[in-house]
C-alpha positions as CSV (number, residue, x, y, z in Angstrom):
1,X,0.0,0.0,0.0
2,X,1.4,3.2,-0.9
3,X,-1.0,4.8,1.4
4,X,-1.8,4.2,5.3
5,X,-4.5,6.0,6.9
6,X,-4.9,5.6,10.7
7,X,-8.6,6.1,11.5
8,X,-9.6,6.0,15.1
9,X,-12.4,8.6,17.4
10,X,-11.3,11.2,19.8
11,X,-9.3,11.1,21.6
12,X,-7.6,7.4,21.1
13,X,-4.3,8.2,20.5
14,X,-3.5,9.0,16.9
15,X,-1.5,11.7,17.1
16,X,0.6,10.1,20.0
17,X,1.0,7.1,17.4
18,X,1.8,9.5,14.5
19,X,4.6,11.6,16.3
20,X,5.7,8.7,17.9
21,X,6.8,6.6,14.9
22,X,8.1,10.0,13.0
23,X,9.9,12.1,15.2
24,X,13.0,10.3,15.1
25,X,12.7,10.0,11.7
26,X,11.8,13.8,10.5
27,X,15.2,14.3,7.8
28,X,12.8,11.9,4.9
29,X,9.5,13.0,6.5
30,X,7.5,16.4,5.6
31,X,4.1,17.3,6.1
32,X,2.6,18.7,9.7
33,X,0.8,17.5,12.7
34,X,-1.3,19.1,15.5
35,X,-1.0,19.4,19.1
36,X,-3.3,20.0,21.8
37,X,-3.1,23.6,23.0
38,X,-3.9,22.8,27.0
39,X,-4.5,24.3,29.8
40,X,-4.3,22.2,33.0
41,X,-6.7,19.2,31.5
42,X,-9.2,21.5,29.1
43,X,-7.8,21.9,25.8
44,X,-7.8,25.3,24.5
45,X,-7.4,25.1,20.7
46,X,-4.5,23.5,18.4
47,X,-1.2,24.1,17.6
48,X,-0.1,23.2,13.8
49,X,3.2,21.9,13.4
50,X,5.7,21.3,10.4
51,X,8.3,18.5,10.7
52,X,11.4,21.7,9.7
53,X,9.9,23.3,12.9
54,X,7.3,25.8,12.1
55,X,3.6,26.1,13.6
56,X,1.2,28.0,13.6
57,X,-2.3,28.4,16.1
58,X,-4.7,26.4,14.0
59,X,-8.0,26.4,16.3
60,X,-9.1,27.5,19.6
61,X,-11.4,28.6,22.0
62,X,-10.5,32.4,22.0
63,X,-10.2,32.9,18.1
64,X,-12.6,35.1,16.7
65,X,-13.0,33.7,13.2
66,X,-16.1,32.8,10.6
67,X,-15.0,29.5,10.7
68,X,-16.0,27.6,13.5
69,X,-15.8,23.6,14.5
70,X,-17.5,23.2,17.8
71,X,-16.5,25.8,20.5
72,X,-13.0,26.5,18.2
73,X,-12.5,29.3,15.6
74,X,-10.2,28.0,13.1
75,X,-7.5,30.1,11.3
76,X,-7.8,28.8,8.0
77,X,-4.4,30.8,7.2
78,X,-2.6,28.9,9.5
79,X,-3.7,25.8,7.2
80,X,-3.1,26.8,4.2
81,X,0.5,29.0,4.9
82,X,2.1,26.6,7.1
83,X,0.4,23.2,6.6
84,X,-0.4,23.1,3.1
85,X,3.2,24.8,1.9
86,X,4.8,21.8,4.4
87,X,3.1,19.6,2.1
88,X,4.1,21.0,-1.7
89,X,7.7,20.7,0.2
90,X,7.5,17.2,1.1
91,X,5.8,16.5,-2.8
92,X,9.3,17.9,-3.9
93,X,12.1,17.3,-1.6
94,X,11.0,14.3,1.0
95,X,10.4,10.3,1.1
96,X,7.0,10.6,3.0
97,X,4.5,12.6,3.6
98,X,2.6,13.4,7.3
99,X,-0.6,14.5,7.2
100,X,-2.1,14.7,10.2
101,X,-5.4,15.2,10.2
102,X,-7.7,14.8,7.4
103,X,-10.4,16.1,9.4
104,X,-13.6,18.3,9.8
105,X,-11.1,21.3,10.2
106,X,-8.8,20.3,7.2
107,X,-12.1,20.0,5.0
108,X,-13.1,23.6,5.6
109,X,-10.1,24.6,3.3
110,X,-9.8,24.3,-0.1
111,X,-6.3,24.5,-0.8
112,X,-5.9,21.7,1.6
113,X,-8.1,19.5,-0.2
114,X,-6.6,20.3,-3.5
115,X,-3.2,19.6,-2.1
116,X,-4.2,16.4,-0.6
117,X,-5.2,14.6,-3.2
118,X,-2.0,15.6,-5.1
119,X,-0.4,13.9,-2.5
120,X,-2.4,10.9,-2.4
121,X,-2.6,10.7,-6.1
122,X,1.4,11.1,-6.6
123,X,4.0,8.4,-6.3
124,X,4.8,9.5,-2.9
125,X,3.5,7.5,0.1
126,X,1.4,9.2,2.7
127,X,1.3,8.6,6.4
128,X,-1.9,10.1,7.6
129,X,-4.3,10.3,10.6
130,X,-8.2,10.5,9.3
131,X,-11.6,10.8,11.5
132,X,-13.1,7.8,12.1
133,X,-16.6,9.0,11.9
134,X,-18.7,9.6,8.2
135,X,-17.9,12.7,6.2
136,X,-18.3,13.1,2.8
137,X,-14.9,13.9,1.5
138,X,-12.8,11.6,3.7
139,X,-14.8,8.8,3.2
140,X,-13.7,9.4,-0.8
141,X,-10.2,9.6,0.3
142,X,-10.4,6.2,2.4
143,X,-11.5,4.6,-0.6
144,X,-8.1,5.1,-2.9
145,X,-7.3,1.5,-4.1
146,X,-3.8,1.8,-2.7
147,X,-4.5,3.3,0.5
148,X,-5.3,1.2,3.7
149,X,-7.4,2.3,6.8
150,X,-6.1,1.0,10.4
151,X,-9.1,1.6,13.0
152,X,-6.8,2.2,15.9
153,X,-8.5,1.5,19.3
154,X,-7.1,2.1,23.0
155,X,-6.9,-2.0,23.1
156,X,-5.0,-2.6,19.5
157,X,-2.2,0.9,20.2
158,X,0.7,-1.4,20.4
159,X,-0.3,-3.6,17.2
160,X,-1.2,-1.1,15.0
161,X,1.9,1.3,16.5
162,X,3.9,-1.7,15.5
163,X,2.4,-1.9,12.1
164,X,2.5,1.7,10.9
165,X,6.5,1.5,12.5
166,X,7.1,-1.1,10.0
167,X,5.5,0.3,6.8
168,X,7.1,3.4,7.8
169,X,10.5,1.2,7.3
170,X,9.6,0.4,4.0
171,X,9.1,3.7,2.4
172,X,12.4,5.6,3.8
């Protein structure tokens, strides 16, 4: 598979998993990933970061936007000038791309979606995390004949940490 989605609700971990098996490996990695903005244990909003070190505020509490997901206003400019140049980068210059995650947020931009299926379409293989849940446009994307969808669960972390660690192998 060139591509490995890692599907999974709120919450479970697939983040943690993502940042976990890339990290060490950022030098053939590009693409971004979020973090929790938190303050004591009620998350504020979400941080977007690029595996060359940049990030942005992508969501939270306190932003006054005309985009909204829930309680967050999302800065859709943070998307698409640090997230979606990370990923023309890693098109260009990188082994794999992160993606982390094609989500309700994500979908509310339309660069981002253009730029994401000219990653999934292009001989590159994509590591990415992806709601779990229905949604129109990321149940198209699931459905790429060489892409696979892990469901990860709090029981199956270790396996399916395990597995992504191993196709990751493969592709640098």
């Amino acid at each position: 598979m060139k591509n490995l989605f890692i599907a999974g609700t709120q919450g479970v971990g697939k983040t943690m998993l993502l940042r976990e098996v890339t990290l060490a490996k950022r030098e053939h990695i590009g693409g971004f990933y979020t973090e929790h903005i938190m303050a004591g244990r009620i998350r504020k909003g979400f941080m977007i970061r690029t595996f060359d070190g940049q990030e942005r505020m992508l969501a939270s509490k306190n932003l006054k936007s005309s985009h909204k997901l829930g309680k967050y206003g999302v800065d859709l400019n943070a998307l698409e000038n640090v997230g979606v140049p990370a990923l023309k980068l890693a098109l260009m210059s990188k082994s794999v791309i992160v993606i982390d995650e094609i989500g309700s947020m994500e979908m509310m931009s339309e660069r981002f979606r253009a730029i994401l299926l000219e990653c999934l379409t292009s001989t590159k293989p994509v590591l990415a995390t992806i709601r779990a849940a229905a949604q129109p446009f990321s149940d198209q994307v699931k459905k790429f004949s060489d892409t696979q969808t892990v469901l990860l669960t709090k029981s199956n972390y270790a396996s399916v940490k395990q597995q992504v660690r191993k196709w990751l192998e493969t592709q640098i």
